[in-house]
C-alpha positions as CSV (number, residue, x, y, z in Angstrom):
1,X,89.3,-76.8,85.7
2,X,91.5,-75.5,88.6
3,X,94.3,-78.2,89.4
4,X,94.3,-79.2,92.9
5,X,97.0,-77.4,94.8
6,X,99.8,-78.5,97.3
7,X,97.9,-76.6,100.3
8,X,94.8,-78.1,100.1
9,X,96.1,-81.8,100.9
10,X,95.8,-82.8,104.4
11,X,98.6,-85.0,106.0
12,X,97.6,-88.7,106.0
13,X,96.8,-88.9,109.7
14,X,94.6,-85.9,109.4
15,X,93.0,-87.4,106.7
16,X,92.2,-91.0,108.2
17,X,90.1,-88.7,110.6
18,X,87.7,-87.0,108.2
19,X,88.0,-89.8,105.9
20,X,84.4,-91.2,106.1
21,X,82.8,-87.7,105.8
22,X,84.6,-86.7,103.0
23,X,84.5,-90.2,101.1
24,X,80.9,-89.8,101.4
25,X,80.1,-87.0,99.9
26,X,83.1,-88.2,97.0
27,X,80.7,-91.3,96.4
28,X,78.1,-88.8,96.1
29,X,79.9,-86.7,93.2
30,X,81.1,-89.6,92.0
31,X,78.0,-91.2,90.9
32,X,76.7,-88.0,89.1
33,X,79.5,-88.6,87.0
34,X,80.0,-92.3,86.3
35,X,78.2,-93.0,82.7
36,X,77.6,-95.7,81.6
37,X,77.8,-96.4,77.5
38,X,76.7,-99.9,76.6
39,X,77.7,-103.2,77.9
40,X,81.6,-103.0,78.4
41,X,82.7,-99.2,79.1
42,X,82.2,-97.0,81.8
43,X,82.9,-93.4,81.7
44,X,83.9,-91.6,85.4
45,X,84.2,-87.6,84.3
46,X,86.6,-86.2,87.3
47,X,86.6,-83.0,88.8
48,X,88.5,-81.4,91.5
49,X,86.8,-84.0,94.6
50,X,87.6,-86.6,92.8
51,X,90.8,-86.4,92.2
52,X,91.7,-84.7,95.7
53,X,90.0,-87.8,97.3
54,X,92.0,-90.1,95.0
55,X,95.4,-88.3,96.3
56,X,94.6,-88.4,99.6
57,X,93.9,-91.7,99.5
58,X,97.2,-92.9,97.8
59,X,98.9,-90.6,100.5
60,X,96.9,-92.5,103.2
61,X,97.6,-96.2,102.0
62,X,101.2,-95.4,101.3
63,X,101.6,-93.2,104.4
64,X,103.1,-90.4,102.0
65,X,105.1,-87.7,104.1
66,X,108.1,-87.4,101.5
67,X,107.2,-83.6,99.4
68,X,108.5,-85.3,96.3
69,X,106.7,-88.6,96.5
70,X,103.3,-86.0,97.3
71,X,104.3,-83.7,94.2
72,X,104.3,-86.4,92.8
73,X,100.8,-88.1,93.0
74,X,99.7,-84.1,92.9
75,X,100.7,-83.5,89.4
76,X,99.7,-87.3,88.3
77,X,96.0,-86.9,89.2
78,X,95.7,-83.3,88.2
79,X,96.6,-84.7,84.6
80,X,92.9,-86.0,84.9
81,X,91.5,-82.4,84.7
82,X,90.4,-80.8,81.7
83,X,91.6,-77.7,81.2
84,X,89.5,-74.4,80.6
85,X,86.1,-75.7,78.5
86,X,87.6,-79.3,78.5
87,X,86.3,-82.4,80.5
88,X,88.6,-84.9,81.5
89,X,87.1,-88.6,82.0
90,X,88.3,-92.1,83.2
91,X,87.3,-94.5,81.0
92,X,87.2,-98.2,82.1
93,X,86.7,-101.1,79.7
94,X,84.9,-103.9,82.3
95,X,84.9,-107.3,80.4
96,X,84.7,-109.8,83.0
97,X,86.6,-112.4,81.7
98,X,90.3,-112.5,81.4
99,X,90.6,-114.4,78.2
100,X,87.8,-112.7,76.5
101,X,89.1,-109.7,77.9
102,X,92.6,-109.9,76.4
103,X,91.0,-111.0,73.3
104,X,88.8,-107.6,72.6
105,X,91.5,-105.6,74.2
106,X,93.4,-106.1,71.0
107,X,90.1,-105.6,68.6
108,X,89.0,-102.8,70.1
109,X,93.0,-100.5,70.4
110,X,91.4,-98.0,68.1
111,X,88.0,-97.1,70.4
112,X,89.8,-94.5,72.6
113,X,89.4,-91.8,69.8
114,X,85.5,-93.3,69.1
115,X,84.2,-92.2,72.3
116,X,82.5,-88.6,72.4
117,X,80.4,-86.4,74.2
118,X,77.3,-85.2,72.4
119,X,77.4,-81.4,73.2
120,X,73.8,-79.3,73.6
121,X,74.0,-77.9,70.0
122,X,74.2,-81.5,68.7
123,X,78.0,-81.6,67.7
124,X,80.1,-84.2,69.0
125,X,83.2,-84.0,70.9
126,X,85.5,-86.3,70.4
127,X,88.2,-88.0,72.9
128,X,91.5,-86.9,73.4
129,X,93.8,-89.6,74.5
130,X,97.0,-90.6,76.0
131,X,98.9,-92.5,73.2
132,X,100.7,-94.2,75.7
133,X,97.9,-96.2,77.2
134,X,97.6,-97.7,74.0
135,X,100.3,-100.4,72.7
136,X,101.2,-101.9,69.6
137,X,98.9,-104.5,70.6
138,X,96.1,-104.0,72.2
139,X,94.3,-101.6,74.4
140,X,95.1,-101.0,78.2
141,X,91.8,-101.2,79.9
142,X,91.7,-97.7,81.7
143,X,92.4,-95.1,79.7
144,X,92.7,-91.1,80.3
145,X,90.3,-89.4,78.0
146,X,90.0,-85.2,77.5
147,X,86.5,-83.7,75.6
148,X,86.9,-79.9,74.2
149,X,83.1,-78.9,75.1
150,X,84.1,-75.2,74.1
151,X,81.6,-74.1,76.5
152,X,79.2,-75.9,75.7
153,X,77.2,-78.3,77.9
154,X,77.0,-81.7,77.0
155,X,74.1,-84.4,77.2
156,X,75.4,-87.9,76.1
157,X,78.1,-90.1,75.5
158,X,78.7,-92.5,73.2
159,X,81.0,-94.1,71.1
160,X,80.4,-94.5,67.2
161,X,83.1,-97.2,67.4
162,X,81.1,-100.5,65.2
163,X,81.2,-103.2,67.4
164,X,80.4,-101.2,70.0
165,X,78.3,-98.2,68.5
166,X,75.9,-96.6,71.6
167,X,74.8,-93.1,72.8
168,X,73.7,-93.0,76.4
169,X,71.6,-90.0,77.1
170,X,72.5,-87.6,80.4
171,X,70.6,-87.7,83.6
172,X,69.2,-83.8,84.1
173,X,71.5,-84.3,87.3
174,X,74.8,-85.8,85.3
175,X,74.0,-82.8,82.9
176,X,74.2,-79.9,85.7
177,X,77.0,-81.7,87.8
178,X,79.1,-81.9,84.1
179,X,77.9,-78.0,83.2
180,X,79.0,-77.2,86.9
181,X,82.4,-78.6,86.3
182,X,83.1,-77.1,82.8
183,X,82.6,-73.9,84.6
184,X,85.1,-74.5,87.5
């Protein structure tokens, strides 16, 4: 997927003006491409929208004007992209409460690599991750994931992780919004 470029970001002031518009139609994209896999973890596959409305944003609540400190964000988020016949993916582990929370945070430090998409030919792809989301300890509770789809399209998610083994099926829409994206 193309990385979002310096000259596409609008200044924050310019931004707070088409905000609602353009959040919109984010929300939009956005659901088409939050997935949900059982009872605790929620996948959000990015694409060039989301991740140019989540820099804009940061540059609008922190009134960015510095180049650097706008580089900056610019090269963070496009980390979230996967490359050519990859998908890149937030994954958030939602457990409500904290204690509970911390508790399967360190049971569950090896799920990152567990997660997978289930690709139209039936193979599985399975999570690339950031190592460094994941401590000696325990799990953080976003995590950065990539999928090599090689092309092909995919039509679940899942996780074959035991205590939390599920396959959710795509939507025909989360299907063609995840094909369009592979082919950006």
């Amino acid at each position: 997927m193309r990385p979002v470029t310096r000259q596409e970001l609008l200044d924050y002031q310019t931004y707070g003006d088409r905000r609602e518009t353009f959040r919109a139609e984010v929300l939009r994209i956005k659901a088409l491409r939050r997935i949900h896999v059982g009872p605790h973890l929620t996948l959000l596959f990015e694409n060039r929208d989301t991740v140019l409305y989540q820099i804009q944003e940061m540059m609008r609540i922190e009134r960015m004007v510095r180049e650097d400190t706008i580089r900056h964000e610019l090269d963070t988020y496009n980390e979230l992209l996967g490359g050519p016949g990859e998908l890149g993916a937030t994954l958030l582990v939602e457990v409500e409460d904290p204690a509970v929370r911390a508790v399967l945070l360190a049971e569950w430090r090896d799920l990152p690599g567990r997660i997978y998409v289930r690709l139209e030919d039936r193979s599985q792809a399975f999570a690339r991750f950031d190592p460094r989301q994941v401590g000696e300890d325990k799990l953080s509770p976003v995590q950065f994931l990539k999928f090599a789809c090689g092309g092909k399209r995919p039509v679940a998610v899942g996780t074959d992780f035991p205590p939390l083994a599920v396959e959710t099926r795509l939507t025909d829409a989360q299907r063609h919004a995840l094909a369009a994206d592979l082919r950006d």
